[in-house]
C-alpha positions as CSV (number, residue, x, y, z in Angstrom):
1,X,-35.0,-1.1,-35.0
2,X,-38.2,-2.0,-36.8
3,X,-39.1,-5.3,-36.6
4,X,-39.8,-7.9,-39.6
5,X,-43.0,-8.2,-39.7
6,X,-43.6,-4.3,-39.5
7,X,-41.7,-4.4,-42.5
8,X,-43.9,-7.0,-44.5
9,X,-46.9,-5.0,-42.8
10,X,-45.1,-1.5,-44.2
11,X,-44.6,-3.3,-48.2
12,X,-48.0,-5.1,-48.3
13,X,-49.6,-1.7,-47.8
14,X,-47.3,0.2,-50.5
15,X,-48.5,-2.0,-53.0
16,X,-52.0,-1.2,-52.3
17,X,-51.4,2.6,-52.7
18,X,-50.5,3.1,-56.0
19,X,-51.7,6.1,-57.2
20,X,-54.3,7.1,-60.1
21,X,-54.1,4.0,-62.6
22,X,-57.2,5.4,-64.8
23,X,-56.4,8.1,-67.5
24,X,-59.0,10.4,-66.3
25,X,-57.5,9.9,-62.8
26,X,-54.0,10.8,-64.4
27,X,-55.4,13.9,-66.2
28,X,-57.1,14.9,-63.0
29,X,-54.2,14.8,-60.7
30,X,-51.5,16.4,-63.1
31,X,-54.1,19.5,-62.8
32,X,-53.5,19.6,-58.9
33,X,-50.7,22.4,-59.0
34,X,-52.4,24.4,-61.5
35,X,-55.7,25.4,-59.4
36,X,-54.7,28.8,-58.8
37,X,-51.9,28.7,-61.7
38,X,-49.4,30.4,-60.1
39,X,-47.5,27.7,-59.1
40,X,-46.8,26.5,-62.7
41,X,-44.1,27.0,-64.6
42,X,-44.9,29.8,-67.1
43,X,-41.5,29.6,-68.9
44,X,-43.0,27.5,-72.3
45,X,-45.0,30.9,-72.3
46,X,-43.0,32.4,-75.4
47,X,-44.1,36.1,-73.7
48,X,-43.3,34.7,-69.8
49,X,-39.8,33.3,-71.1
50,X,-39.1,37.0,-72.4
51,X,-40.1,38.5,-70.2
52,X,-38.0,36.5,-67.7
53,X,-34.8,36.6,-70.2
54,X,-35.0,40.5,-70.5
55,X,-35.5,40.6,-66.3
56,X,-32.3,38.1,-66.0
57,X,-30.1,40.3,-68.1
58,X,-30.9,43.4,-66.0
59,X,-29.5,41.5,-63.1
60,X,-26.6,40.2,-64.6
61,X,-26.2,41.1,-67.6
62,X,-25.9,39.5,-71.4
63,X,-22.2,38.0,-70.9
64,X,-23.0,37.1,-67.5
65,X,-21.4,33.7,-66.7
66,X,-23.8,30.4,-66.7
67,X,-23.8,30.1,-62.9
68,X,-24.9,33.8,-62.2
69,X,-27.0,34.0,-65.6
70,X,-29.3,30.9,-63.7
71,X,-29.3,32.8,-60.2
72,X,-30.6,35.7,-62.3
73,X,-33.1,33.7,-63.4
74,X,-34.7,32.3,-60.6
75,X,-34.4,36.0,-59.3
76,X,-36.4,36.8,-62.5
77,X,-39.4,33.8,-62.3
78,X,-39.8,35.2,-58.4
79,X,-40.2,38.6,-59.1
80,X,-42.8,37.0,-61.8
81,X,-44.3,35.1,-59.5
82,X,-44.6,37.8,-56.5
83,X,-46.7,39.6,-59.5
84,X,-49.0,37.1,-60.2
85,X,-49.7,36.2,-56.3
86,X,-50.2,39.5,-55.7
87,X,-52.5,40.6,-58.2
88,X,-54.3,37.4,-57.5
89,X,-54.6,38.5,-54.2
90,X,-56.1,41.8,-55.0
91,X,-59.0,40.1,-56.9
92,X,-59.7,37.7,-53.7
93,X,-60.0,40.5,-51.9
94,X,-61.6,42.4,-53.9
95,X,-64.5,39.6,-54.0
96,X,-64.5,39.8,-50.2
97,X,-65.5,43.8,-50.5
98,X,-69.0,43.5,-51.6
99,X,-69.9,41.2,-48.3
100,X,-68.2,43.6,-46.5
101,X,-70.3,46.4,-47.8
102,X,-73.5,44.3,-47.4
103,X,-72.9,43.6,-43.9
104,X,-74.3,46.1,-41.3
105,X,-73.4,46.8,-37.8
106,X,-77.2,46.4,-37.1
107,X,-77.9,43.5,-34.4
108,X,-81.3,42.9,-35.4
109,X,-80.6,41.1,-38.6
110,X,-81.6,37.5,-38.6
111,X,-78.9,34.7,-38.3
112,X,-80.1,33.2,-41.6
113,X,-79.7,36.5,-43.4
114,X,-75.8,36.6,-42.9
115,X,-75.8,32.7,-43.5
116,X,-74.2,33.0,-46.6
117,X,-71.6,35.6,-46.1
118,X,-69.2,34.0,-44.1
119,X,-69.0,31.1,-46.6
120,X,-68.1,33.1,-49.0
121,X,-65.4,35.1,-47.2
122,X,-64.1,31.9,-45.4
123,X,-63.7,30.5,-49.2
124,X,-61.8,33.6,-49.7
125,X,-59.6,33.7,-46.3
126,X,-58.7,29.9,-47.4
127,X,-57.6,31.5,-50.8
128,X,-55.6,34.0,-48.9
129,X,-54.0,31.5,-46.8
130,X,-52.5,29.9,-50.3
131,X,-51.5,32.7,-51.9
132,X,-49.6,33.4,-48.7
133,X,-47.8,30.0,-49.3
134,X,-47.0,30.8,-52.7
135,X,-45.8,34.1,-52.1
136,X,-43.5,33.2,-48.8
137,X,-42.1,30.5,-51.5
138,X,-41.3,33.0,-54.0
139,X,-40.0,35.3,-51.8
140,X,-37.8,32.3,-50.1
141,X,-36.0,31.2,-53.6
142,X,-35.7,35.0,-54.5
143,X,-33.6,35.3,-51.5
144,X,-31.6,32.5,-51.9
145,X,-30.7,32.9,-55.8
146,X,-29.9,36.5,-54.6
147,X,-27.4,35.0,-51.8
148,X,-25.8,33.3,-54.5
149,X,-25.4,35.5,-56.7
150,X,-24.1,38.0,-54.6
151,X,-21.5,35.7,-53.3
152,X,-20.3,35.1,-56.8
153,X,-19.8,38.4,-57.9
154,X,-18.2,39.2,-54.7
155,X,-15.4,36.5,-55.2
């Protein structure tokens, strides 16, 4: 059991961590899951939300009913997603090939020479390591909604 005083310890700090309170601040923060922009929701996209209606009715069809029209859905914004992450991914990886050209199996070269280099590719194995995220995410709700739906039209 926590004691009393950890608990007047625990709300005098929560009122000291507040969050942004500046507008700038605000702005700043509500940009946090757009850095890479594929964790956004696209669907206010007039082409995206097509694209996404005319992928749902393949699944399921036009007179599919509501519960099976939203799995199709979230099947749809996956596949979407998997896209983007994936083509994203090409284009990190594609800046990672011109280090990877530049570098030589030659031991002579000088430390400061290949200084630079592994920043750059580090900066782009960190990238890698989000999009990874982002895709095992997509790939995670994909499977689920398809669960679902499958268990629907089975009944």
């Amino acid at each position: 059991m926590t004691s009393d005083r950890k608990i007047a310890t625990n709300r005098r700090n929560s009122q000291q961590s507040t969050g942004p309170r500046s507008v700038q601040a605000k702005q700043r923060i509500r940009r946090n899951a757009l850095r890479h922009g594929i964790r956004a929701l696209a669907l206010r996209t007039p082409a995206i939300s097509t694209e996404v209606d005319r992928l749902a009715s393949a699944i399921c069809g036009k007179d599919a009913d509501p519960a099976d029209r939203e799995q199709a859905l979230l099947i749809a914004e996956s596949e979407l997603v998997l896209l983007r992450v994936r083509a994203a991914r090409v284009e990190v990886i594609e800046q990672m090939v011109p280090f990877a050209a530049t570098q030589k199996p030659d031991v002579t070269r000088s430390a400061s020479v290949s200084l630079h280099e592994p920043a750059n590719n580090l900066s782009c194995l960190k990238q890698l390591v989000t999009l990874d995220g982002y895709e095992r995410r997509a790939l995670s709700r994909r499977k689920r909604a398809l669960g679902s739906l499958l268990r629907t039209t089975a009944r």
